[in-house]
BAKOLPA-707629 format. One record per residue: residue number from 1; residue in three letters; chain; x, y, z of N, C-alpha, C in turn. Coordinates in steps of 0.02 Angstrom, whole numbers, plus 50000, padded with zeros to 5 digits. Example, Ala and Ser with C-alpha at 12.3 -4.5 7.8 and 13.67 -1.06 7.14 Angstrom:
seq  type  mol  n.u  n.v  n.w  ca.u  ca.v  ca.w  c.u  c.v  c.w
1  ala  A  50660  49716  50390  50615  49775  50390  50660  49835  50390;
2  ser  A  50642  49888  50354  50684  49947  50357  50645  50002  50394;
END
This chain:
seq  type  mol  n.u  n.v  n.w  ca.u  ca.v  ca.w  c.u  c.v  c.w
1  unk  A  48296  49753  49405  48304  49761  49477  48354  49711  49505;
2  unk  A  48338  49645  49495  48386  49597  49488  48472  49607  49476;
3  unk  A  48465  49631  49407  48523  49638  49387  48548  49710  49438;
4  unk  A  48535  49770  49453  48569  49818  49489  48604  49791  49562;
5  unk  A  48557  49723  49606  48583  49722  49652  48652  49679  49628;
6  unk  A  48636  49646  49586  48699  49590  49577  48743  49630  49564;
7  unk  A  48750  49675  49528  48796  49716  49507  48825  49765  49562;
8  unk  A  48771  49787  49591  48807  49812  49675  48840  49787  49705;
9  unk  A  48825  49699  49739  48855  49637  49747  48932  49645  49713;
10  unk  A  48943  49665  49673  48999  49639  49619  49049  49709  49648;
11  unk  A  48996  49755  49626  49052  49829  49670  49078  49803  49711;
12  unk  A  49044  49776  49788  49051  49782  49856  49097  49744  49852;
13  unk  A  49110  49702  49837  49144  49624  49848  49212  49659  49816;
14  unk  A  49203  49687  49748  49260  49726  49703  49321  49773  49790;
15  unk  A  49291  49816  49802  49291  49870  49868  49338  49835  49909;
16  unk  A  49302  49778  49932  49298  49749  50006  49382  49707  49973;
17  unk  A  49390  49689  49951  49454  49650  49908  49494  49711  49890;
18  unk  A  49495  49741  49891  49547  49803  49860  49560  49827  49966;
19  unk  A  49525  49842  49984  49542  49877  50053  49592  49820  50085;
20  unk  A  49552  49747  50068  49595  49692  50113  49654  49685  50079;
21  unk  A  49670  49709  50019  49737  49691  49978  49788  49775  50014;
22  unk  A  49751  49817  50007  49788  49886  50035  49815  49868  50104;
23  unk  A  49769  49834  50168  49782  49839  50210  49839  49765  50226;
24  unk  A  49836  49713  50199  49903  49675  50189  49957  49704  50175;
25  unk  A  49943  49731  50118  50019  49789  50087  50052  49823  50160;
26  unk  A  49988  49854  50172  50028  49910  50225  50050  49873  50277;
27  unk  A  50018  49808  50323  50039  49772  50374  50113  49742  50336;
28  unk  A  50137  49723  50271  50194  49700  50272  50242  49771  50267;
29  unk  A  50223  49827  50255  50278  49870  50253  50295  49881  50325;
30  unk  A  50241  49879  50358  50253  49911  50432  50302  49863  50469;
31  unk  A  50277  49797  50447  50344  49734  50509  50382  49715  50439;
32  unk  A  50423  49741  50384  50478  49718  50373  50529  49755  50382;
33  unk  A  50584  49719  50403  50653  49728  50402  50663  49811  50387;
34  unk  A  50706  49847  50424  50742  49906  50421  50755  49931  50352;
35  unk  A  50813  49901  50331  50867  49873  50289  50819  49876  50221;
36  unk  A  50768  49824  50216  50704  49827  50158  50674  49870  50137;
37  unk  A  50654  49919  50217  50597  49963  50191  50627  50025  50172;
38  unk  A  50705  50034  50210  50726  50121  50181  50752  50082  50104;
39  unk  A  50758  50025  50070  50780  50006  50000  50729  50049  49957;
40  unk  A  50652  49998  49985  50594  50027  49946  50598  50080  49940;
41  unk  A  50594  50113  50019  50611  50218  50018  50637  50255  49977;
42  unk  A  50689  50229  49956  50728  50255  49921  50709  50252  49840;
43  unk  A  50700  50178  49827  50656  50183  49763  50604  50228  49737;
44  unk  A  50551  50226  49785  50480  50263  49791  50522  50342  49804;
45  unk  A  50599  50347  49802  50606  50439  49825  50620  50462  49733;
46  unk  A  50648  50407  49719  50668  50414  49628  50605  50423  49587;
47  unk  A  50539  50371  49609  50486  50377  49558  50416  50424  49570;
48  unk  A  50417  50406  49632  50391  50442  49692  50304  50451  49678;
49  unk  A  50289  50407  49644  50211  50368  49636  50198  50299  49668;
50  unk  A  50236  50247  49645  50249  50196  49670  50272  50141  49655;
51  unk  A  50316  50098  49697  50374  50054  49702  50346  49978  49696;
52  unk  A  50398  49947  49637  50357  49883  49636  50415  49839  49672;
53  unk  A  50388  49783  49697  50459  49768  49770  50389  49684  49778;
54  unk  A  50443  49617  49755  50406  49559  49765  50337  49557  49722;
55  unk  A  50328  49577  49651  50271  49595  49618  50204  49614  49646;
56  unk  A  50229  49649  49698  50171  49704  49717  50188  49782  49719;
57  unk  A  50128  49816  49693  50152  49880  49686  50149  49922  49762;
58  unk  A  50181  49979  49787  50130  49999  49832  50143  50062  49804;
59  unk  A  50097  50067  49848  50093  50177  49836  50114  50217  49889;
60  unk  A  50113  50289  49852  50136  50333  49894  50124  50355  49969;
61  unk  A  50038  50342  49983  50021  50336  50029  50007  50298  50072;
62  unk  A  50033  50234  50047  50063  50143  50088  50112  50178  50107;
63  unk  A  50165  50205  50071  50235  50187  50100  50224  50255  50152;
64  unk  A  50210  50328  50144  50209  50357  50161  50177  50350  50253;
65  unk  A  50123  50308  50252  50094  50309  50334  50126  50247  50357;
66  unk  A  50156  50202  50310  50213  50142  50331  50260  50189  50370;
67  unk  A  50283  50216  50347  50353  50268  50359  50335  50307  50439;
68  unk  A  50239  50328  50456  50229  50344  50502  50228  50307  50543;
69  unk  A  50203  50238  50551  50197  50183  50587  50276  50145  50606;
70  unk  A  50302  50169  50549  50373  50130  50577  50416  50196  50640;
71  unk  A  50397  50245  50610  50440  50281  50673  50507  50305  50664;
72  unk  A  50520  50301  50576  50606  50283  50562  50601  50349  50556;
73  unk  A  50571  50419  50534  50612  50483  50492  50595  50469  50418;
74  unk  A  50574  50432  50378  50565  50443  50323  50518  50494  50306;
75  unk  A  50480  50488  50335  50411  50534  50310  50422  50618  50320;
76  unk  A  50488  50627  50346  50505  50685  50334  50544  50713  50256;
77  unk  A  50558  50651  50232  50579  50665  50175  50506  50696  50115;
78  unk  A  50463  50658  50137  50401  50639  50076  50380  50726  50047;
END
């Protein structure tokens, strides 16, 4: 019994660290530079899973609601 909650514990914490790492990702795509993010764009249009840029990966659906939040026209490409 012990051991299931700890191990739940270990999920949650696992979860809760992956959403806060997604949602950094996406806050830096959304406020960088013009110039940066149609670079990435363009990368992520060649592989079109996802772009590794400053040894972080992002994904299709980072860059993709980045692309909505920024307001530029990319996401008409996707």
């Amino acid at each position: 019994m012990l051991g299931e909650w700890i191990k739940q514990q270990i999920e949650e914490q696992e979860r809760r660290e992956e959403r806060e790492r997604l949602d950094r990702q996406y806050k830096h795509l959304v406020t960088m530079p013009a110039n940066t993010f149609a670079a990435i764009y363009a990368e992520f249009q060649e592989d079109f899973f996802s772009v590794k840029f400053n040894d972080e990966w992002y994904g299709d659906w980072q860059i993709y609601h980045a692309s909505l939040a920024r307001d530029e026209g990319y996401e008409d490409f996707i």
